[in-house]
Residue frames as a rotation matrix with the C-alpha (Angstrom) as fourth column:
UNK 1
-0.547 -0.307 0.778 197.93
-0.113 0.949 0.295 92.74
-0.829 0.074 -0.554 32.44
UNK 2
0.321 0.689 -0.650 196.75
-0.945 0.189 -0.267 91.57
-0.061 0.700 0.712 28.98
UNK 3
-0.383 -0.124 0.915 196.22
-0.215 0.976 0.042 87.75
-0.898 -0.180 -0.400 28.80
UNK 4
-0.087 0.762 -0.641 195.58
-0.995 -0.101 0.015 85.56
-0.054 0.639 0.767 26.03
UNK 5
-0.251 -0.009 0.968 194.01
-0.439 0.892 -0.106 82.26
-0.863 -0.452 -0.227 26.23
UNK 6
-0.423 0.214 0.880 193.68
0.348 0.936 -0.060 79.79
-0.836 0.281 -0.470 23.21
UNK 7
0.282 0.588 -0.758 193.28
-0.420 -0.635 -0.648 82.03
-0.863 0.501 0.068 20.63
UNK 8
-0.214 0.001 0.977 192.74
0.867 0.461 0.190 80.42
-0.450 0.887 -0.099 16.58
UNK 9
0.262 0.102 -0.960 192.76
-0.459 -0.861 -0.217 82.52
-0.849 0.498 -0.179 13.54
UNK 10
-0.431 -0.266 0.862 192.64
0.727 0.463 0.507 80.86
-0.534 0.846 -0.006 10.07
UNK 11
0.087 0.469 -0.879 192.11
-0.510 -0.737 -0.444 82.78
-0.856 0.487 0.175 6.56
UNK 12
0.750 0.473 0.462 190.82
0.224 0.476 -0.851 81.72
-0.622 0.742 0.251 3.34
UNK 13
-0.404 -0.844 -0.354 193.28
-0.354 -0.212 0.911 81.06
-0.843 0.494 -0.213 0.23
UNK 14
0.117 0.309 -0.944 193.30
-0.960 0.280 -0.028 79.65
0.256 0.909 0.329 -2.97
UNK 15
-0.521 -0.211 -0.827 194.31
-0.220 0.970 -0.109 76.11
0.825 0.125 -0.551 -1.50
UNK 16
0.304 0.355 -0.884 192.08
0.704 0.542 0.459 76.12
0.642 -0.762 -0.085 1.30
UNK 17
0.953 0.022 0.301 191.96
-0.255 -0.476 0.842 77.69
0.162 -0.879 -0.449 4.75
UNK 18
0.138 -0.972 -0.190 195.63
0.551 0.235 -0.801 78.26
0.823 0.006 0.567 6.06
UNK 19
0.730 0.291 -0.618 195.77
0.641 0.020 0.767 78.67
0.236 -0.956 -0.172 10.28
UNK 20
-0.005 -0.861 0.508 198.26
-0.362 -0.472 -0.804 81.64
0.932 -0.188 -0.310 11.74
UNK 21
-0.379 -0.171 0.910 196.91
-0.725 -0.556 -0.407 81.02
0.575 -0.814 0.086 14.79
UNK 22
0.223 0.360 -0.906 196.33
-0.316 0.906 0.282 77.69
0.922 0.223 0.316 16.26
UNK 23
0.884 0.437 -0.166 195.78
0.252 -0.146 0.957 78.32
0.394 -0.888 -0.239 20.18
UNK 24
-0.419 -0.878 0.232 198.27
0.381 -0.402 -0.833 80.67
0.824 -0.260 0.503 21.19
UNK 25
0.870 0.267 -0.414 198.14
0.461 -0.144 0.876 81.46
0.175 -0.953 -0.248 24.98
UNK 26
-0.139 -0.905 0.402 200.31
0.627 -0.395 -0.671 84.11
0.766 0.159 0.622 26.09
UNK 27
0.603 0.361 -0.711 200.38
0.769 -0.502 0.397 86.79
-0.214 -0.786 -0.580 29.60
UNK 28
0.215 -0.619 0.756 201.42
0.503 -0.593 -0.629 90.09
0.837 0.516 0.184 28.86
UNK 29
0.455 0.456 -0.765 202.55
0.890 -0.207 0.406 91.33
0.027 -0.865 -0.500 32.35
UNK 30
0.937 0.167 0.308 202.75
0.245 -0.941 -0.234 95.12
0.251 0.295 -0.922 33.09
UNK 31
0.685 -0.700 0.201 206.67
-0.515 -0.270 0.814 96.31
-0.516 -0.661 -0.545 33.61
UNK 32
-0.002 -0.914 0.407 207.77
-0.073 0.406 0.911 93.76
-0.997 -0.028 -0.068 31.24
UNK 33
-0.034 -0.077 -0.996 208.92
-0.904 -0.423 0.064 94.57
-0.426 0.903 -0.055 27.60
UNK 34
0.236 0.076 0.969 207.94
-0.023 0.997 -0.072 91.26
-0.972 -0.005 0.237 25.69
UNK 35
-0.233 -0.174 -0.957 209.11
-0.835 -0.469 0.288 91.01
-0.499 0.866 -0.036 21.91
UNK 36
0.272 0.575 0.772 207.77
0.167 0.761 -0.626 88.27
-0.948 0.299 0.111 19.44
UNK 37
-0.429 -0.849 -0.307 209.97
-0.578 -0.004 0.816 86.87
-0.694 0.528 -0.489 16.78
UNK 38
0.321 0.633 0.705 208.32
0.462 0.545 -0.700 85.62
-0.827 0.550 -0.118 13.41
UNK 39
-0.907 -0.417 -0.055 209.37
0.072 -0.283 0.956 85.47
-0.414 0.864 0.287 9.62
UNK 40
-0.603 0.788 -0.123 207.10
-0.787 -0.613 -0.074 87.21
-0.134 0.052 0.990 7.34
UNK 41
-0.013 0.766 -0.643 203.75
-0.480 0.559 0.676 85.43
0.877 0.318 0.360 7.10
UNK 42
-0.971 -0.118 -0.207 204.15
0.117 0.520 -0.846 84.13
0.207 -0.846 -0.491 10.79
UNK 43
-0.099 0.884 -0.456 201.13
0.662 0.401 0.633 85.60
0.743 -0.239 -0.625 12.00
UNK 44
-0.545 -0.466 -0.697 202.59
0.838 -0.279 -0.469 88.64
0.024 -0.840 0.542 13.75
UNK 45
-0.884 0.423 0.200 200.41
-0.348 -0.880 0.324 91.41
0.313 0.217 0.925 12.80
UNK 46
0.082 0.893 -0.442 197.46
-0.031 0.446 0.895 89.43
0.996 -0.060 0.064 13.00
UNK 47
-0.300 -0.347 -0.888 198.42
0.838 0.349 -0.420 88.36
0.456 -0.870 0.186 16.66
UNK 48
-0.868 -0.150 -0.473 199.15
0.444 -0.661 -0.605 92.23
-0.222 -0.736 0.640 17.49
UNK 49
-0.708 0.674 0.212 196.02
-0.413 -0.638 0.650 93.34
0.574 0.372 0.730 15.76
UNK 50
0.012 0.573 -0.819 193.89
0.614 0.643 0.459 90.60
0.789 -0.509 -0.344 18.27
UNK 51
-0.304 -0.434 -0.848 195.31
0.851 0.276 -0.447 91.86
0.428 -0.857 0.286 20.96
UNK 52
-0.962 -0.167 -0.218 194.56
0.192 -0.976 -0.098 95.51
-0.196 -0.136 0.971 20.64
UNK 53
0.065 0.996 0.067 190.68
0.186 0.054 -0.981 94.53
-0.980 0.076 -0.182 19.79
UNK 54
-0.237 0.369 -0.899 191.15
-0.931 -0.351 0.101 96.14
-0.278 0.860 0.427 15.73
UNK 55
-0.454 0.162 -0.876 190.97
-0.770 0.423 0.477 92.36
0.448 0.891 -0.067 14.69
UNK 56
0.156 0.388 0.908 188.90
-0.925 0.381 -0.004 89.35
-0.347 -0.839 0.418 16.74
UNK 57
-0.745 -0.651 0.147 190.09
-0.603 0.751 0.269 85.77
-0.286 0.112 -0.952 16.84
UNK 58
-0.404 0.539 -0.739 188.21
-0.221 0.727 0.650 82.58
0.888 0.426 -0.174 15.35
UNK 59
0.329 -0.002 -0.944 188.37
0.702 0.670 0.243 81.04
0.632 -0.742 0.222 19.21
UNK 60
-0.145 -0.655 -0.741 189.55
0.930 0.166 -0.328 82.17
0.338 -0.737 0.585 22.08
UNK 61
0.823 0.347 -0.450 189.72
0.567 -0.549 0.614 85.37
-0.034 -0.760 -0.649 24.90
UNK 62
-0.345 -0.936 -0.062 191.74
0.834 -0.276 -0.479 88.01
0.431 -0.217 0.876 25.11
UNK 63
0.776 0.338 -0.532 191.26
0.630 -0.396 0.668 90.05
0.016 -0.854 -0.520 28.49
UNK 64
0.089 -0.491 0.867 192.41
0.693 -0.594 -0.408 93.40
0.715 0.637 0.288 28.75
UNK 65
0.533 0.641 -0.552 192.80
0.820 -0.230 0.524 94.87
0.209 -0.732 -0.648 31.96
UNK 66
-0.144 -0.522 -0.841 194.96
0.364 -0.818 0.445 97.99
-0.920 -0.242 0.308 31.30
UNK 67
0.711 0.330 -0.621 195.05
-0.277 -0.681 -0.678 100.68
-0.647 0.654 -0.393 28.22
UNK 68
0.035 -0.462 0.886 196.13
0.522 0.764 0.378 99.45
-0.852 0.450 0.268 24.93
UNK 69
-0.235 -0.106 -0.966 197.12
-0.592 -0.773 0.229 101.17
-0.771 0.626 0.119 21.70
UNK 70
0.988 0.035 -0.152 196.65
-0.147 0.534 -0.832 100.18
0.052 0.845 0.533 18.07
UNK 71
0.636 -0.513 0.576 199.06
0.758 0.553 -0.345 98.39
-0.141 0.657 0.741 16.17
UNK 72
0.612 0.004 -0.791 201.95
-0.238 -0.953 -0.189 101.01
-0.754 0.304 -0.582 15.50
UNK 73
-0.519 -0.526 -0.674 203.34
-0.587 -0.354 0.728 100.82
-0.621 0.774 -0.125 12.34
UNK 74
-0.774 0.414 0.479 200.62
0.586 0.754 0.295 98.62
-0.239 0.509 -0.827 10.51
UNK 75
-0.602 0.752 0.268 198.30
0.172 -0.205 0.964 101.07
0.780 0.626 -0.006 9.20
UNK 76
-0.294 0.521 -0.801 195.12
0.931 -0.032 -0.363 102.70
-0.215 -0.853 -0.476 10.97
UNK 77
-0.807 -0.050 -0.588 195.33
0.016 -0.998 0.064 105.67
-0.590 0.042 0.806 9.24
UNK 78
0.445 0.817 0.367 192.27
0.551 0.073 -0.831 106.84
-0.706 0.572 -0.418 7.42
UNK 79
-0.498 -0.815 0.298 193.77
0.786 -0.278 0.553 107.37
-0.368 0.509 0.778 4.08
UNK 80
0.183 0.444 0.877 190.84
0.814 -0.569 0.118 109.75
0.552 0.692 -0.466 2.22
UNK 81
0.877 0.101 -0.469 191.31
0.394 -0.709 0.584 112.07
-0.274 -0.698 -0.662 5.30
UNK 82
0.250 -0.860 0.445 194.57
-0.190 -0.495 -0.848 114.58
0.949 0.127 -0.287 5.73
UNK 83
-0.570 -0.750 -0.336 197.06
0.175 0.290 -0.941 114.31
0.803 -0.595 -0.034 8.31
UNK 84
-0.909 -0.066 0.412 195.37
-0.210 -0.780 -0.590 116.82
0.360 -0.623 0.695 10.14
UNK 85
0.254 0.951 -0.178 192.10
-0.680 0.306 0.667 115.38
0.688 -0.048 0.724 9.84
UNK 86
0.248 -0.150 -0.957 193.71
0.568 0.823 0.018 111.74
0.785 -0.548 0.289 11.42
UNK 87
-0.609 -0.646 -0.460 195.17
0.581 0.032 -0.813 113.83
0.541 -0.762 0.356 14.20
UNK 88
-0.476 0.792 0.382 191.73
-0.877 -0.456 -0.150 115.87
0.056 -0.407 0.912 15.10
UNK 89
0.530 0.752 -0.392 190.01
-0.525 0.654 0.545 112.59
0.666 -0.083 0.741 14.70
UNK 90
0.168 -0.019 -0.986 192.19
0.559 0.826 0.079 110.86
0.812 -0.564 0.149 17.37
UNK 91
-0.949 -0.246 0.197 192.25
0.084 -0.800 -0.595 114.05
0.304 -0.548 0.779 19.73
UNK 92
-0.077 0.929 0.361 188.66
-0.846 -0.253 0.470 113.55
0.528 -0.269 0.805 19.99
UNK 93
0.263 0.358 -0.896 188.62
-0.207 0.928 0.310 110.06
0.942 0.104 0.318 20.46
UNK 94
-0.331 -0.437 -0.836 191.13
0.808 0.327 -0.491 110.02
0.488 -0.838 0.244 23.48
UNK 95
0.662 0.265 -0.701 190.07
0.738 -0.393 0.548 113.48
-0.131 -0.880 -0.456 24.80
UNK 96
-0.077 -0.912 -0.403 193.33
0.850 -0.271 0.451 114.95
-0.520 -0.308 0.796 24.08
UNK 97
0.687 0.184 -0.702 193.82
-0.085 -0.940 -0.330 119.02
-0.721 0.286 -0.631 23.06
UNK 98
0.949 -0.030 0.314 193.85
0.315 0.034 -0.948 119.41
0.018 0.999 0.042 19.54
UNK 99
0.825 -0.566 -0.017 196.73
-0.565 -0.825 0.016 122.64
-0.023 -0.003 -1.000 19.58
UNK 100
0.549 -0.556 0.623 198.81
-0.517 0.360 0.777 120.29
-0.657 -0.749 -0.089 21.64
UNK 101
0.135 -0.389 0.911 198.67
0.323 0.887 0.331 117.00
-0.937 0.250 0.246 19.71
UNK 102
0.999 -0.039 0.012 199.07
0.001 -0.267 -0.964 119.13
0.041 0.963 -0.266 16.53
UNK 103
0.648 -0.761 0.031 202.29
-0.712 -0.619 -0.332 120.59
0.272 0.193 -0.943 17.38
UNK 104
0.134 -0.764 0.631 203.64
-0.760 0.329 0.560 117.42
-0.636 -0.554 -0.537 18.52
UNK 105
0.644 0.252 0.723 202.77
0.422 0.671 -0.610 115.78
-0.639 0.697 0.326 15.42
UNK 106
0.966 -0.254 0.045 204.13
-0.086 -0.483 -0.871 118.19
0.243 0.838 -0.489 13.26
UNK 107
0.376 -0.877 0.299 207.52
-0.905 -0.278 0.322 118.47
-0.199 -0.392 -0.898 14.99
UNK 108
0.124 -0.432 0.893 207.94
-0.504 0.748 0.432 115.06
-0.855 -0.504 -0.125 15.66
UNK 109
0.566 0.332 0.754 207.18
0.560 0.516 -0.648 113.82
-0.605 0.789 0.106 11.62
UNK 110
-0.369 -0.825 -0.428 208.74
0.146 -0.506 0.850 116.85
-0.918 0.252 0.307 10.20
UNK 111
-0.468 0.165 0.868 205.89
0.814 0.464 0.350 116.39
-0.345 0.870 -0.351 7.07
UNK 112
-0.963 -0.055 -0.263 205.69
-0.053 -0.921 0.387 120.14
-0.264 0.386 0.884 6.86
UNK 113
-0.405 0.810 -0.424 202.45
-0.900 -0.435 0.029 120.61
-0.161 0.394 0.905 4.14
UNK 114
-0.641 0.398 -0.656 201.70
-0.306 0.651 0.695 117.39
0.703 0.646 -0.296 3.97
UNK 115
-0.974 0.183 -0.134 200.63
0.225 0.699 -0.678 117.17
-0.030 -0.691 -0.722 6.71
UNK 116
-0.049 0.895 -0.443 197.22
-0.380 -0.427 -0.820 119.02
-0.924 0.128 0.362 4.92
UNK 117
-0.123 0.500 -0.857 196.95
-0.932 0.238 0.273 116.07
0.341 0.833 0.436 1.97
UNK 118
0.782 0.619 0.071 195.27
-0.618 0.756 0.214 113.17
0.079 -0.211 0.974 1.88
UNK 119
0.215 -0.700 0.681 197.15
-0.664 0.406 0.627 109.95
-0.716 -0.587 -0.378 3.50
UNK 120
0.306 0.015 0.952 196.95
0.221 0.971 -0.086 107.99
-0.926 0.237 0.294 0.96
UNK 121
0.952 -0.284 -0.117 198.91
-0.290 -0.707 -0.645 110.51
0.100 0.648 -0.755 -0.96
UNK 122
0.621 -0.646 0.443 201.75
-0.668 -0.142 0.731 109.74
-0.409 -0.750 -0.520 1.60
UNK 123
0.231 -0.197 -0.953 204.39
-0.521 0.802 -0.292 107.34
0.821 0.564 0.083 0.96
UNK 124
0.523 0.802 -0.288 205.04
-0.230 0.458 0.859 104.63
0.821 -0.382 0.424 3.32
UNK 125
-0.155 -0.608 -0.779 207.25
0.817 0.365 -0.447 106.13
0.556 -0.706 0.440 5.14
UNK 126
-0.884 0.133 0.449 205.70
-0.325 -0.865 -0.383 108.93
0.337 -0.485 0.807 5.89
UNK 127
0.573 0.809 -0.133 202.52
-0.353 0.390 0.851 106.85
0.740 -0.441 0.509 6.84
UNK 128
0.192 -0.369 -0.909 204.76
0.839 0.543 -0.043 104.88
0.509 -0.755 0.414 9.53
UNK 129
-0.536 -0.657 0.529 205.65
0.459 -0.754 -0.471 108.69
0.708 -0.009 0.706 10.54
UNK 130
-0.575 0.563 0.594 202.29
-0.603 -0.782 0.158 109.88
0.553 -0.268 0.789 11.13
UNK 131
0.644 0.607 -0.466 201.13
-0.075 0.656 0.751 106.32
0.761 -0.448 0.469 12.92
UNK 132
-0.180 -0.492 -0.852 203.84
0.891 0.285 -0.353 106.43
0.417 -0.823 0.387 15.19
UNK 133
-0.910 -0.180 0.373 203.60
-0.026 -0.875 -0.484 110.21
0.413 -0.450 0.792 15.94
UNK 134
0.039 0.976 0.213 199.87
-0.668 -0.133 0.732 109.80
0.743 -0.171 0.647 16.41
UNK 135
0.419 0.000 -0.908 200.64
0.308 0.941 0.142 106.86
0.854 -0.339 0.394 18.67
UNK 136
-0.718 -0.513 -0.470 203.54
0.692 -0.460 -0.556 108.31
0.069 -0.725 0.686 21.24
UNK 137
-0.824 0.134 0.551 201.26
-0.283 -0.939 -0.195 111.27
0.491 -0.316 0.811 21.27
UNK 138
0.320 0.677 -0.663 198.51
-0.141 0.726 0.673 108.82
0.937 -0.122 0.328 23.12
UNK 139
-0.674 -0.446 0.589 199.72
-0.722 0.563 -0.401 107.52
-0.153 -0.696 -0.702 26.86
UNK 140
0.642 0.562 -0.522 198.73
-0.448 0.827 0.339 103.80
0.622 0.017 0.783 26.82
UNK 141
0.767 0.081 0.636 199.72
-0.604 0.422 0.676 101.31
-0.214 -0.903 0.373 29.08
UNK 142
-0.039 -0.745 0.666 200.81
0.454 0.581 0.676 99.15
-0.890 0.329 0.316 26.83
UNK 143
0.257 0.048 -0.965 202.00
-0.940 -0.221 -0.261 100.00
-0.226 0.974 -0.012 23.00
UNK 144
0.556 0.315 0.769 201.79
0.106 0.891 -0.441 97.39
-0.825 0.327 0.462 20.67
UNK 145
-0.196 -0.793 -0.577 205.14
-0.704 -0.296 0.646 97.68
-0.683 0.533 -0.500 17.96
UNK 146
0.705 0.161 0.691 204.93
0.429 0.680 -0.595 96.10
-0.566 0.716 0.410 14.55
UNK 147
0.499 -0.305 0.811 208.22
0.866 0.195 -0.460 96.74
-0.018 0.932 0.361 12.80
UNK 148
0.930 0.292 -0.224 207.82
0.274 -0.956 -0.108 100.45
-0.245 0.040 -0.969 13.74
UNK 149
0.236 -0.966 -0.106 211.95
-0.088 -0.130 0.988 100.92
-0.968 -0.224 -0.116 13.97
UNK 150
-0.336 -0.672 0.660 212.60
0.419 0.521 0.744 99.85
-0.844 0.526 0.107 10.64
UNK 151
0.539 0.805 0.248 210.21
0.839 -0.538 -0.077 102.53
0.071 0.250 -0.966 9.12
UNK 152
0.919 0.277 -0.279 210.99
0.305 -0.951 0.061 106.02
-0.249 -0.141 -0.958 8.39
UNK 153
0.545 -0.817 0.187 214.73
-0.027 -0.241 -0.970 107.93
0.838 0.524 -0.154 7.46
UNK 154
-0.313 -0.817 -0.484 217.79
0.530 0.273 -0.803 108.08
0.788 -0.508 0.347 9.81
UNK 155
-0.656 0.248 0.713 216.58
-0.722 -0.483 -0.496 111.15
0.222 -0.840 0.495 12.07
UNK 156
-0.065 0.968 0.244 213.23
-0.773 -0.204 0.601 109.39
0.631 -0.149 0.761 12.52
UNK 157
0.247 -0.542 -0.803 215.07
0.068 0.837 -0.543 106.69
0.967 0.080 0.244 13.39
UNK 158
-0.747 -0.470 0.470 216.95
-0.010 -0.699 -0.715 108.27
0.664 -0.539 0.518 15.71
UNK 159
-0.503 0.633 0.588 213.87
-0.705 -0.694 0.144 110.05
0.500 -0.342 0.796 16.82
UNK 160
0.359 0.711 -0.605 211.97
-0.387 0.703 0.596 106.50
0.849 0.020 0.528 17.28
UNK 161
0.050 -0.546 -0.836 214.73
0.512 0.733 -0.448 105.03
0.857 -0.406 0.317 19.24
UNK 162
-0.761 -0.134 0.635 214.30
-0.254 -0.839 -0.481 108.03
0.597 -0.528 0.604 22.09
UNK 163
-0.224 0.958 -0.182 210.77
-0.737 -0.044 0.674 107.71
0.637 0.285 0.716 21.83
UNK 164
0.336 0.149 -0.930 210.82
0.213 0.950 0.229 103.54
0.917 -0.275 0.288 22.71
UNK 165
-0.469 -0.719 -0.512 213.88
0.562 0.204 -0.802 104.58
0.681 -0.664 0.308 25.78
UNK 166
-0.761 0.298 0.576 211.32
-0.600 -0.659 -0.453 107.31
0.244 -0.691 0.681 27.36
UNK 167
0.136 0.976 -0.173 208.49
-0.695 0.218 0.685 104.91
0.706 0.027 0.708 27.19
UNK 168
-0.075 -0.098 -0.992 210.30
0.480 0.869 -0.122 101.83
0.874 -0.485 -0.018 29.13
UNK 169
-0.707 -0.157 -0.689 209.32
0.705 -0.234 -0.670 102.82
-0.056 -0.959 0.276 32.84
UNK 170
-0.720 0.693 -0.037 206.19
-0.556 -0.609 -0.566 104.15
-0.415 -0.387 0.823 32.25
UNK 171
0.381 0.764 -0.520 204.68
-0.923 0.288 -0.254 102.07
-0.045 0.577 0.815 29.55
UNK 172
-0.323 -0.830 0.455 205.33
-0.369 0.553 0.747 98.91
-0.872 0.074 -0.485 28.22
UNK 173
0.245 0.158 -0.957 205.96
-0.949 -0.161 -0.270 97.11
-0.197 0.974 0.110 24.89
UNK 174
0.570 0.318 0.757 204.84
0.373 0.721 -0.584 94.54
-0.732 0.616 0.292 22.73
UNK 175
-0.010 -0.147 -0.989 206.83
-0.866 -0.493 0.082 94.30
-0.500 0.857 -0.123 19.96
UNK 176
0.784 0.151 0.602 206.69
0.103 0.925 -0.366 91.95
-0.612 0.349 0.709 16.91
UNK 177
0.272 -0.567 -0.777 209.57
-0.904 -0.428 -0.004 91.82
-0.331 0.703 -0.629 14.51
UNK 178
0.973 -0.206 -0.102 211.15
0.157 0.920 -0.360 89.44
0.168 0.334 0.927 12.03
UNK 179
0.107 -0.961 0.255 214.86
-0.013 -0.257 -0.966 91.24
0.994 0.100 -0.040 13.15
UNK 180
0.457 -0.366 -0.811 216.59
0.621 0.784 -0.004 90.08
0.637 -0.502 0.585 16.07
UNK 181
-0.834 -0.540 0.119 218.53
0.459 -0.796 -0.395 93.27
0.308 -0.275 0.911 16.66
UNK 182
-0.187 0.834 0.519 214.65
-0.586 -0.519 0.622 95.05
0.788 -0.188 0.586 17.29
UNK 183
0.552 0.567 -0.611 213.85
0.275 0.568 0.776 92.94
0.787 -0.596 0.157 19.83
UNK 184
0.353 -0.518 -0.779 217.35
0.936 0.194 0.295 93.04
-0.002 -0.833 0.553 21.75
UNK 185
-0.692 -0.476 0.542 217.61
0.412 -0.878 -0.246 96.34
0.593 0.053 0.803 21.76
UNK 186
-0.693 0.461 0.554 214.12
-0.344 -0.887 0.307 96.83
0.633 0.022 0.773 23.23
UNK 187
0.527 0.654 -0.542 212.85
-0.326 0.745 0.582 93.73
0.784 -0.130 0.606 24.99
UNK 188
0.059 0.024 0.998 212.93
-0.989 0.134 0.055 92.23
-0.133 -0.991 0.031 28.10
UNK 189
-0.243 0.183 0.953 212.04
-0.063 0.977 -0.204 88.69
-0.968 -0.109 -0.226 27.83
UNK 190
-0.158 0.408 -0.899 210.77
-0.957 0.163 0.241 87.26
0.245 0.898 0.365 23.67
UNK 191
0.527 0.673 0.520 208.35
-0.310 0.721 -0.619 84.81
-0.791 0.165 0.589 22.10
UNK 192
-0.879 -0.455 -0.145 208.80
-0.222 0.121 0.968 82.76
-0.422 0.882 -0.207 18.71
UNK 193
0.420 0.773 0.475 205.82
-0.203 0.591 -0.781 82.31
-0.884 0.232 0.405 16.69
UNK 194
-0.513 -0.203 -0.834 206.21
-0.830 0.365 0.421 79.71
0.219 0.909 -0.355 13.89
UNK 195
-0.769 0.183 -0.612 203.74
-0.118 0.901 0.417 77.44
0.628 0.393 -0.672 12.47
UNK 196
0.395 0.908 0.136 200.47
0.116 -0.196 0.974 79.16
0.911 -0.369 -0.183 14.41
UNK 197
0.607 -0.026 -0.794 202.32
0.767 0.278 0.578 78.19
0.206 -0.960 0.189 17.88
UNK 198
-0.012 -0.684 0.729 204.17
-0.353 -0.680 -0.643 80.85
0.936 -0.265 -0.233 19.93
UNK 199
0.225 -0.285 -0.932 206.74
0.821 0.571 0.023 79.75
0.525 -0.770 0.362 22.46
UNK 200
0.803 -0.426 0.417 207.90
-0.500 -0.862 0.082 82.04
0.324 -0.274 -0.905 25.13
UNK 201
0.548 -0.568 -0.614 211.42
0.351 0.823 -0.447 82.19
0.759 0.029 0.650 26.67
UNK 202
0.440 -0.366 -0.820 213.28
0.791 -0.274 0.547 82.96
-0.425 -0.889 0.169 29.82
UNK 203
-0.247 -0.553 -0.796 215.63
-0.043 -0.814 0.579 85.28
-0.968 0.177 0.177 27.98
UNK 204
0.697 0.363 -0.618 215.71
-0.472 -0.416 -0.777 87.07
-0.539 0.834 -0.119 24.61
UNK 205
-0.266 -0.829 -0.492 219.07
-0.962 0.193 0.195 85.66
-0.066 0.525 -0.849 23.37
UNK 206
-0.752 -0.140 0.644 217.58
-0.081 0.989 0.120 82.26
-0.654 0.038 -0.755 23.84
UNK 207
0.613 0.716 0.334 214.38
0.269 0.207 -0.940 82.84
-0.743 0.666 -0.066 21.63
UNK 208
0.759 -0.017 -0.651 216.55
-0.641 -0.198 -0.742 84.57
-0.116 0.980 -0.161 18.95
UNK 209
-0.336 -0.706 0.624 218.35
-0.641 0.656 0.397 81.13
-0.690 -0.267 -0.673 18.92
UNK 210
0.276 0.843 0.462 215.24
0.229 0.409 -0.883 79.61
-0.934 0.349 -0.080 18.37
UNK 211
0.592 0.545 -0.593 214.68
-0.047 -0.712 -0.701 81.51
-0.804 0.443 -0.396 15.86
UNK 212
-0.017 -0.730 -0.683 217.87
-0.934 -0.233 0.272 81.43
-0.358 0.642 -0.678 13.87
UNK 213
-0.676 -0.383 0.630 217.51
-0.245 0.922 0.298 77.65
-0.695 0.047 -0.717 13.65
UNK 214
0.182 0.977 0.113 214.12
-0.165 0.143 -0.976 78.23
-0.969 0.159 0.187 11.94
């Protein structure tokens, strides 16, 4: 279960402080695939980046009571590093054998020598490559989706959409997206955030109503 209670989140602009978040309460229970519908500038990255601990809220709690991944497709990579570096530096972190999570990086990305220059060499679809491969190669509880699908060429595509259909029934997923078709394809049940607030809804076809009306 990951809960969140009353979380606020505002960031400085030129016109003044401008709220994404503006007590959002939300239960993320295990088994069910939840998607969260927002146009850009909603507040959806920010949201999944709370949740996973990389970012912390103005207000509010968010309890974690199961394994949680970063953000995947929003960045995380250390760009000065090489591929290989990011994938020895999260092989320590989780524990996991190096050999292993090499060869499943490499396969799964397909970035050949790059995967020995610096990330921030990459372009940004091969960054969404190596954050998702580095991700799936991880077991979490939950994964936390920003977009990830809409990232990368046709195979990876391809490759992504496998990926999501092996995880349902072992893991589950958060996803955010501003496309309709990403959710129903991968979701169980969806949110709407607009305007800091995020409803939920019984079904997915009724939030991406919502949503269209926005």
């Amino acid at each position: 279960m990951i809960s969140v209670h009353e979380v606020r989140k505002r960031f400085r602009t030129k016109k003044g402080y401008k709220t994404v978040l503006d007590g959002v309460s939300i239960d993320f229970p295990r088994g069910t695939n939840v998607g969260i519908l927002g146009r850009n500038g909603a507040g959806k990255t920010v949201l999944l980046k709370i949740i996973s601990g990389v970012d912390r809220p103005d207000s509010g709690t968010v309890q974690r009571m199961s394994s949680v991944s970063w953000p995947v497709g929003s960045g995380g990579l250390q760009g000065s590093l090489t591929g290989r570096a990011n994938i020895r530096f999260v092989a320590r972190l989780y524990g996991l054998d190096l050999q292993e999570m090499t060869s499943y990086v490499l396969d799964f990305t397909e970035l050949g020598e790059y995967l020995d220059m610096p990330v921030n060499t990459y372009s940004a679809g091969m960054k969404g490559k190596l954050n998702f491969a580095l991700s799936m190669a991880v077991k979490f509880d939950y994964y936390l989706i920003d977009e990830a699908t809409a990232k990368g060429d046709t195979s990876f595509k391809k490759k992504s959409k496998a990926e999501f259909n092996k995880l349902k029934g072992k893991s589950t997923l958060i996803m955010v997206s501003h496309n309709p078709s990403n959710i129903k394809q991968h979701c169980d049940t969806a949110a709407v955030l607009h305007n800091g607030s995020l409803t939920m809804y019984d079904s997915v076809s009724k939030a991406i109503s919502v949503y269209s009306k926005l």
